[in-house]
C-alpha positions as CSV (number, residue, x, y, z in Angstrom):
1,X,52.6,92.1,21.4
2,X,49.7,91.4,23.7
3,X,48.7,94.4,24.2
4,X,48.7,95.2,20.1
5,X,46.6,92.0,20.0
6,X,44.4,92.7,22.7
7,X,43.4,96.0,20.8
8,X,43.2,94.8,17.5
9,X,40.4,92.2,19.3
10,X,38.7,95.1,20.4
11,X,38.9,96.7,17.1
12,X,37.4,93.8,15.3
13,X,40.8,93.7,13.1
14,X,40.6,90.0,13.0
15,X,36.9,89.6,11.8
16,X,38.3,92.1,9.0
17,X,41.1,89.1,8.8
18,X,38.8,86.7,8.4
19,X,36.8,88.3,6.1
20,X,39.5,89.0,3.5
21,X,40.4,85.2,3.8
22,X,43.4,85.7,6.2
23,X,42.2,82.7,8.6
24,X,45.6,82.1,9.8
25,X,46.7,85.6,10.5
26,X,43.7,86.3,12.4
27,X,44.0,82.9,14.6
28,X,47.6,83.8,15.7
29,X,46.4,87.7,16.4
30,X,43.4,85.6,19.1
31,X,46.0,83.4,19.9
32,X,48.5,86.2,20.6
33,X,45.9,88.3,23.1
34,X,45.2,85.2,25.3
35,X,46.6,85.5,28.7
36,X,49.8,83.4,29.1
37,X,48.6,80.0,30.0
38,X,50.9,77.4,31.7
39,X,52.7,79.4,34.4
40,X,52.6,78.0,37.7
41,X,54.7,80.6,39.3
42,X,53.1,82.3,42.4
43,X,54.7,85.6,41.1
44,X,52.3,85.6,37.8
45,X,48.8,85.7,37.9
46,X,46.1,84.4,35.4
47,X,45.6,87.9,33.1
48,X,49.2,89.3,33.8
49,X,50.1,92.6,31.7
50,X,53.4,92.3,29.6
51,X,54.8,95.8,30.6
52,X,58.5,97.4,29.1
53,X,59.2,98.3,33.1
54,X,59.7,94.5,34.1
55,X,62.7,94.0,35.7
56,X,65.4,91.7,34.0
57,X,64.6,89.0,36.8
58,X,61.2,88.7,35.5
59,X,62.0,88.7,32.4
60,X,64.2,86.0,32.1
61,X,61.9,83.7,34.4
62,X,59.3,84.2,31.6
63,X,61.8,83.5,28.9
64,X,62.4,79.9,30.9
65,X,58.5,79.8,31.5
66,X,58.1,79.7,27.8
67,X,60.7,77.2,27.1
68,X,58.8,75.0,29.3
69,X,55.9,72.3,28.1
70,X,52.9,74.6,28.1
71,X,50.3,74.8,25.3
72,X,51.6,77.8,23.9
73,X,54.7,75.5,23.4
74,X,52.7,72.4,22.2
75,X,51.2,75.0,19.4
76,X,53.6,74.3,16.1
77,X,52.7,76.7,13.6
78,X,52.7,75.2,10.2
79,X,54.0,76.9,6.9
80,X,51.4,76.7,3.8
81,X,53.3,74.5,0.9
82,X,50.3,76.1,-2.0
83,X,52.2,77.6,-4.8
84,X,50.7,80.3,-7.1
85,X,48.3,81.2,-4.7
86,X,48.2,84.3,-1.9
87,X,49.9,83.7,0.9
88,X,47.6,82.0,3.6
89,X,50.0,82.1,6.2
90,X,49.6,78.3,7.0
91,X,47.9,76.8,10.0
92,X,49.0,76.0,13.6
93,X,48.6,72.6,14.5
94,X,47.9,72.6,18.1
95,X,48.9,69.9,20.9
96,X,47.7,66.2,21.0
97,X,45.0,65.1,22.9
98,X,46.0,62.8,26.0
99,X,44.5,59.3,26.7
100,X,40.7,59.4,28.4
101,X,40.2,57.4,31.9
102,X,39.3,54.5,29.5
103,X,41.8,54.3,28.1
104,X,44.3,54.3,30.8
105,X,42.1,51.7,32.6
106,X,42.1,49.8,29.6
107,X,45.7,49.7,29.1
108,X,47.0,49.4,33.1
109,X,49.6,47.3,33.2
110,X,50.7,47.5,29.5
111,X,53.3,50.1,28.1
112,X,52.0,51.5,25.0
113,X,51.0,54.9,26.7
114,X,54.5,55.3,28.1
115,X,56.2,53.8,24.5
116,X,53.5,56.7,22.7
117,X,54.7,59.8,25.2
118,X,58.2,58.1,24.9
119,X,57.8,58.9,20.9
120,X,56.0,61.7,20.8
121,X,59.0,63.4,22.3
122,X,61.5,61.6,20.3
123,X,60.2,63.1,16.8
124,X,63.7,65.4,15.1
125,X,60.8,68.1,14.2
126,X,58.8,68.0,17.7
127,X,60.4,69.6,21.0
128,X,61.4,67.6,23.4
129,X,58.9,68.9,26.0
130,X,55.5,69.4,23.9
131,X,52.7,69.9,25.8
132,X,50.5,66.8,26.1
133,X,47.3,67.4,27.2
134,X,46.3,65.1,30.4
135,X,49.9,63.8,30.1
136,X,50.7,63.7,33.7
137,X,48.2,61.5,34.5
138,X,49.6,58.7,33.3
139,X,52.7,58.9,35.2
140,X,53.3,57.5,37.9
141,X,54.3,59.2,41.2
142,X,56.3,57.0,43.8
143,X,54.4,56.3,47.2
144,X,55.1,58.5,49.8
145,X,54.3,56.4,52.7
146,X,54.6,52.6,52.9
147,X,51.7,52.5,55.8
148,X,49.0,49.7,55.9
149,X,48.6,46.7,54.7
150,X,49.5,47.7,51.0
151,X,50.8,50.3,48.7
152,X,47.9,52.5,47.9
153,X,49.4,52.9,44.4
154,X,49.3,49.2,43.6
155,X,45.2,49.9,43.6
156,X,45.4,52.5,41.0
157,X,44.3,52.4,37.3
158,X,45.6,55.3,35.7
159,X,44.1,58.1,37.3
160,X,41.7,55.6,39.1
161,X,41.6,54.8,42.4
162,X,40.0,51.1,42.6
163,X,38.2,51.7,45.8
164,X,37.1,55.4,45.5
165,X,36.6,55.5,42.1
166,X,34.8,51.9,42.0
167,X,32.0,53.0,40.4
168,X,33.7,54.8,37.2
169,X,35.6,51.3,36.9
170,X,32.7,49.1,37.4
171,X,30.8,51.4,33.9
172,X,34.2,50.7,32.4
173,X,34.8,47.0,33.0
174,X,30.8,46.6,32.3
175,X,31.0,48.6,28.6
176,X,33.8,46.4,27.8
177,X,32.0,43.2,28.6
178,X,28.8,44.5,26.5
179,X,31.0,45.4,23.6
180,X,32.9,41.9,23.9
181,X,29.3,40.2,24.1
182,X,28.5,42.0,20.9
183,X,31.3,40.7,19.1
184,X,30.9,37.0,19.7
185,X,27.4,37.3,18.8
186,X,28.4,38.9,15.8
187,X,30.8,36.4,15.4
188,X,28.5,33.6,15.5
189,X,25.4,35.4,13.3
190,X,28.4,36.1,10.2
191,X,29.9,32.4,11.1
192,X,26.0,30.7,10.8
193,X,25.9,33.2,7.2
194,X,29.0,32.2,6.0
195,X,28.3,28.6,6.3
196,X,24.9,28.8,4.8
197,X,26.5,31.0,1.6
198,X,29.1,28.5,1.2
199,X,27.1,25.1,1.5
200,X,24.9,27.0,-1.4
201,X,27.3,27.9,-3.8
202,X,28.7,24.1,-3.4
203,X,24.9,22.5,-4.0
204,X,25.0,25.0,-6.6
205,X,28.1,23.8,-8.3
206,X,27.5,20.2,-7.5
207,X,24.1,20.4,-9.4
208,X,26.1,21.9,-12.5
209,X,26.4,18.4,-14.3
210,X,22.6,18.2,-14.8
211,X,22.0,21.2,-16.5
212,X,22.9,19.9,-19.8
213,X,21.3,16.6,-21.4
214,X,24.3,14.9,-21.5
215,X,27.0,14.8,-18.6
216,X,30.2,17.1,-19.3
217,X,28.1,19.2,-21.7
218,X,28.6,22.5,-19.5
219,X,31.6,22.3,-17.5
220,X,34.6,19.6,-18.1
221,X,34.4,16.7,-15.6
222,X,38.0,16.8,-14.2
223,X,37.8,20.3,-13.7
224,X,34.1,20.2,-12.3
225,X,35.2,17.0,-9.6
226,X,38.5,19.4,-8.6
227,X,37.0,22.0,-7.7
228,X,34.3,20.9,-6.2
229,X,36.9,19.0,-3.8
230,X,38.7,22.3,-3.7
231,X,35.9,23.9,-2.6
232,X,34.9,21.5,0.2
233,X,38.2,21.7,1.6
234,X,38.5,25.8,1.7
235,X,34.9,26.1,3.3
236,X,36.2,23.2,6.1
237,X,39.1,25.4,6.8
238,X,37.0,28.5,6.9
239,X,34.4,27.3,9.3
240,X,36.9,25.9,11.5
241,X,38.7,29.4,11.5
242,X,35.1,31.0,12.3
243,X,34.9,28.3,15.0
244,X,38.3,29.3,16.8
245,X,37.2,33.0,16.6
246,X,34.2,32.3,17.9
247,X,35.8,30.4,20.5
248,X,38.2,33.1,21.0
249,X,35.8,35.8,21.7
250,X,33.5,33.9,23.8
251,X,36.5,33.2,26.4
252,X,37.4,36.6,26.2
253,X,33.6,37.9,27.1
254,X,33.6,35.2,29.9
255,X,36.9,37.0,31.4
256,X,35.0,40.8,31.0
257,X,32.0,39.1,33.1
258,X,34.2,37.5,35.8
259,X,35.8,41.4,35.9
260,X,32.5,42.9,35.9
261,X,32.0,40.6,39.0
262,X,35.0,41.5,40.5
263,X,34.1,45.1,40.5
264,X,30.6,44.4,41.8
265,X,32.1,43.0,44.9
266,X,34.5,45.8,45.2
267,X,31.7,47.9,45.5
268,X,29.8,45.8,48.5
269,X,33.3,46.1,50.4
270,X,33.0,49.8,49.7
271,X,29.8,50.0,50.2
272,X,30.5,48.0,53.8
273,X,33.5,50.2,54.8
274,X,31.4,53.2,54.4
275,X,28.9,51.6,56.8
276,X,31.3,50.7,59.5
277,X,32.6,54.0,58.9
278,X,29.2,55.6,59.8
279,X,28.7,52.8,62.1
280,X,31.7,53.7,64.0
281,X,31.2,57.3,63.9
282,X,27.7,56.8,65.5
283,X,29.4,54.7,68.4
284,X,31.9,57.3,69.1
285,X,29.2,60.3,69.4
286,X,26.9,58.2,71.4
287,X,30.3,57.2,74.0
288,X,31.1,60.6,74.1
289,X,27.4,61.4,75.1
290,X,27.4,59.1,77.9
291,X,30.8,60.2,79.3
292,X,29.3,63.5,79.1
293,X,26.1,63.0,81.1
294,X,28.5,60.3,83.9
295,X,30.8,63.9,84.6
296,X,27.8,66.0,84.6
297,X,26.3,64.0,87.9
298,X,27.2,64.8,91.8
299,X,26.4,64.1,94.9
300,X,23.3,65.1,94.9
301,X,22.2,62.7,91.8
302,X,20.8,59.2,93.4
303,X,22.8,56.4,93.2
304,X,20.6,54.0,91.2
305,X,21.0,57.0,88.2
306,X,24.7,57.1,88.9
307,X,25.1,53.6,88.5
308,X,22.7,53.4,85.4
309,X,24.7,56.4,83.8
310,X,28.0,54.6,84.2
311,X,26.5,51.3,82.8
312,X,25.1,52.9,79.8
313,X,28.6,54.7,79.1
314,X,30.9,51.3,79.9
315,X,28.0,49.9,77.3
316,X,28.2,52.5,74.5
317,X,32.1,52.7,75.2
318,X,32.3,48.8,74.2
319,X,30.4,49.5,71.4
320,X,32.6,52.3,70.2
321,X,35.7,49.7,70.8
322,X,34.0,47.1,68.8
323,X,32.9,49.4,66.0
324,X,36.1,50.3,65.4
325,X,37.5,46.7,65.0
326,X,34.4,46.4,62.6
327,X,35.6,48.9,60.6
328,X,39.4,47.8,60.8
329,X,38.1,44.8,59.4
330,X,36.2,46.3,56.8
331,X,38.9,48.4,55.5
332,X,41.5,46.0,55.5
333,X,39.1,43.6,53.3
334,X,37.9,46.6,51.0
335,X,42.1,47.0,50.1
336,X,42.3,43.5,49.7
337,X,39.9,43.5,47.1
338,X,40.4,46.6,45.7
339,X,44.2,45.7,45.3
340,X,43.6,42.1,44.1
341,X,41.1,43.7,41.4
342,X,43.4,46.2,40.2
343,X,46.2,43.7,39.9
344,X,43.7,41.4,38.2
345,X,42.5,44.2,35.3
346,X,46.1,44.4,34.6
347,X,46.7,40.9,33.5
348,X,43.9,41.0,31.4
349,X,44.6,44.2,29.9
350,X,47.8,42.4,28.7
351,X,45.9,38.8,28.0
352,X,43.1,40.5,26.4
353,X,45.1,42.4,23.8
354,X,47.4,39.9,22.9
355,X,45.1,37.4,22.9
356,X,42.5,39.3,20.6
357,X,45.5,40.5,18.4
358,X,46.4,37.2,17.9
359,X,43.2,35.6,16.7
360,X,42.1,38.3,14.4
361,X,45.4,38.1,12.6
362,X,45.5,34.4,12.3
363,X,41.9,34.9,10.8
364,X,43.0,37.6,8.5
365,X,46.0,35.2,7.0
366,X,43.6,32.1,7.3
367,X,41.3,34.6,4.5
368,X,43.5,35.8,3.3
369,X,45.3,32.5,1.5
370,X,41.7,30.9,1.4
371,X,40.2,33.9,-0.9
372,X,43.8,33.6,-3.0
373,X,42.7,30.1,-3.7
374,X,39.4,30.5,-4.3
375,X,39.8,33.1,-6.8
376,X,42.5,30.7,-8.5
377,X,39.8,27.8,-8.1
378,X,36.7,29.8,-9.9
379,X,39.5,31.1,-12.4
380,X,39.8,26.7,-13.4
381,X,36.4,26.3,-13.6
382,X,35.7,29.7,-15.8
383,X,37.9,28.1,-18.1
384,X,36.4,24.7,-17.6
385,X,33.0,25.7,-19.2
């Protein structure tokens, strides 16, 4: 079937497809003359040839190769439901794209990537092992060594390593703290608006009994003093809901800066254990030197550079010993951080979201009832006039 495909590519049969408004057909003939991707065996290479010699072996190890989550399994091809119309063939509908590094940052510590790949493969019409793109990523792989002072995977994000990937989490953390700023001056520029509209239409409304000569002649009195009253009360209870988003949002943007800060710290211990790295590798060259030039002497070398060579290599070989303590030091405080960051992203990934979630739907109720009533309100005064 490749092969057929293969030459009906190099015959241009599927331009002539396309051309006579067979889309589909000719995307499954391309599809068909790809290589077969997804086969990690060592036995197969990238462009294999599909031959009628294979032996049954082979065969049947492709057969399970196919079965397996690959695209070529993740493509579901798609029946057309137009009626009266010439067959189109349909559409393949080809496999979902996995969560980015933001987003795996972003939701560390939380389970909605695991609960979406968890239903993903739990649709009836979906196979149970559709390929995901990226969708190893986010799973976890146990620690293979319990060696320092902590788990290495306990200062992962995702697919981010806190300490060498520091930088990719420090534009992260920083683009969330910009967006988060945004919002609460948003918030406060559509909370000043709001107030402004509202006190208007209320010194509009109040100033409705002196349009006519005599008081009452517009709009009834009862009616006018209610919903004035009404009106007061609705824009108190909006501008305090404004005030608690506001709020809300302005404690959430203080949290993104204190992250922000977190990761710029992260990045000085980096930055330091990279130092003390070089530092140390400097110390070690330059003790090694020394030692070198102390075994090159003999006899015949004086004794005043013979004692001047062995005091320069005791010297650099203290300062080989104490750079490596320095950078002992410095890795064990660039974990410590990097571990103590990590864990602290994760508990505001969960406090942010539920946090966030929460005031935006108490402020979508609290407008939601409060435009009910106002409507009902201007609906009493309409028939007030």
């Amino acid at each position: 079937l490749r092969t057929a495909a293969q030459i009906a590519m190099t015959l241009q049969f599927h331009g002539i497809l396309e051309t006579t408004g067979h889309e589909s057909a000719s995307a499954r003939i391309q599809h068909a003359s790809l290589p077969r991707f997804g086969n990690h065996s060592a036995d197969d290479s990238w462009d294999e040839d599909e031959t009628d010699n294979a032996n049954p072996k082979e065969s049947e190890k492709r057969v399970g190769l196919v079965n397996e989550a690959c695209f070529e399994a993740g493509v579901i091809s798609v029946d057309s439901d137009l009626t009266g119309e010439a067959d189109t063939g349909g559409y393949d509908l080809l496999p979902l794209p996995g969560p980015s590094e933001t987003h795996h940052v972003l939701n560390a510590g939380c389970n909605d990537l695991q609960i979406l790949a968890q239903s993903l493969c739990d649709k009836p019409h979906l196979p149970s092992s559709r390929f995901v793109y990226d969708k190893t990523a986010a799973e976890e792989t146990p620690p293979t060594s319990t060696r320092g002072i902590e788990d290495i995977t306990q200062a992962s994000l995702g697919p981010l390593k806190t300490d060498d990937d520091v930088d990719k989490l420090h534009d992260i953390v920083r683009s969330v703290d910009n967006t988060l700023r945004k919002l609460h001056r948003a918030s406060a520029v559509i909370r000043s608006a709001q107030e402004e509209r509202n006190n208007t239409i209320l010194e509009l409304l109040r100033g409705v009994d002196f349009w006519g000569d005599i008081h009452g002649e517009v709009m009834n009195q009862r009616t006018l003093v209610k919903g004035v009253e009404e009106l007061e009360k609705f824009n108190s209870s909006i501008e305090k809901g404004n005030k608690k988003l506001s709020d809300d949002l302005a404690w959430q943007s203080s949290l993104a800066t204190s992250a922000l800060n977190a990761a710029i710290e992260v990045r000085g211990a980096v930055k330091s254990s990279r130092t003390a790295s070089r530092a140390k590798t400097a110390a070690l060259s330059a003790a090694k030197k020394a030692q070198e030039i102390c075994i090159t002497l003999d006899r015949s070398t004086p004794s005043e550079e013979i004692q001047l060579a062995q005091a320069n290599a005791s010297k650099t070989q203290s300062q080989a010993i104490h750079a490596a303590v320095v950078e002992y030091e410095a890795n064990i405080a660039k974990k410590r951080a990097a571990v103590s960051l990590a864990h602290d992203i994760q508990c505001w990934n969960l406090h942010r979201k539920k946090c966030i979630f929460d005031s935006c739907y108490e402020m979508a109720l609290l407008q939601n009832n409060i435009c009910h009533k106002t409507a009902n309100m201007w609906e009493n005064l309409r028939d007030g006039l």
